[in-house]
Each structure stands twice: as structure tokens, then as C-alpha cells.
C-alpha positions in Angstrom: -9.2 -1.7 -27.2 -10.5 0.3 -24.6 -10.6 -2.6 -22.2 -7.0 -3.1 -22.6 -6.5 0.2 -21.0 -8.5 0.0 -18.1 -6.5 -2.8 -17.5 -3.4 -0.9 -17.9 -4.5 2.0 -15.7 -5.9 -0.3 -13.2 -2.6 -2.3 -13.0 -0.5 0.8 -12.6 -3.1 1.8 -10.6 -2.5 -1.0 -8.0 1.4 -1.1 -8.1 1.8 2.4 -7.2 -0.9 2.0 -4.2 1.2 -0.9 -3.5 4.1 0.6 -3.6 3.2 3.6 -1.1 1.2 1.5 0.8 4.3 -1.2 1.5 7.6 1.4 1.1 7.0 5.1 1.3 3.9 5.0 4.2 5.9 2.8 6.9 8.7 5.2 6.2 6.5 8.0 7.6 5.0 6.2 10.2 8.3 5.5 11.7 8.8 9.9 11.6 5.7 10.3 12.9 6.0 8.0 16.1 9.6 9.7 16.9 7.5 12.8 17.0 5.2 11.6 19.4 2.2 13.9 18.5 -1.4 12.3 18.5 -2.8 11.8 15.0 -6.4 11.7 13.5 -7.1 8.2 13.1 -7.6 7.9 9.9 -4.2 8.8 9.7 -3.5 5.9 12.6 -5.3 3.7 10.0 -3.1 4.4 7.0 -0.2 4.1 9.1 -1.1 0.7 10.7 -2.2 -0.6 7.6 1.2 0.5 5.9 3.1 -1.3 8.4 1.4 -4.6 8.0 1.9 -4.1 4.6 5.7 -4.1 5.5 5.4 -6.9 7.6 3.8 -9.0 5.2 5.1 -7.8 1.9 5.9 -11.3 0.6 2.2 -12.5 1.5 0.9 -9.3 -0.3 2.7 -9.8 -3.6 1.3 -13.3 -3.7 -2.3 -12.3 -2.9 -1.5 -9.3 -5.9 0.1 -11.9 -8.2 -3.1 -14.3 -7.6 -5.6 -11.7 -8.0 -4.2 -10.4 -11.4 -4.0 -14.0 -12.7 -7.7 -13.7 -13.3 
């Protein structure tokens, strides 16, 4: 039983990562360069990353699909 929730937590987990990661971050980042200010770059990184994620979001729903099919 318990394992079935970890599961379930872990799976929500990952879709709403995914889902700011690949929708509500590139949003931002597209705010953010209109501003013009420099950034910390970590938040450069998170940025960056959620654009590729935008990019690529077929690619990344496959590698999600494959990895949960474990």
C-alpha cells in the first residue's frame, strides 16, 4: 500500500514539475527578457532550461512516457 503512494505522489510529483518547467517558466522568461535586467544565474538556468523544455516538449513527453513504463 504504501508503495502505491509514493508512486502517486512521485507521479504528480513529476507532471506538475513538468508542467511549470514546459508552460508557466518559458512564459516568464519571455517577461523577464523584455525587462532587460541581469539575473542571477541560477535564475538564467531555470529559464534556459524552461525554454528547451518548450522547444522540445514532444521529445520530453516521450522520455517521461518511457521512463514511467518501468
Amino acid at each position: 500500500m504504501h508503495a502505491s503512494i509514493r508512486r502517486l505522489l512521485l507521479g504528480a510529483g513529476l507532471l506538475v514539475t513538468l508542467f511549470l518547467m514546459g508552460y508557466v517558466v518559458p512564459r516568464f522568461s519571455s517577461i523577464y527578457e523584455d525587462v532587460g535586467t541581469d539575473l542571477p544565474m541560477a535564475s538564467r538556468w531555470l529559464l534556459r532550461w524552461g525554454q528547451l523544455m518548450d522547444a522540445h516538449a514532444t521529445l520530453m513527453a516521450l522520455m517521461a512516457q518511457g521512463s514511467s513504463q518501468r
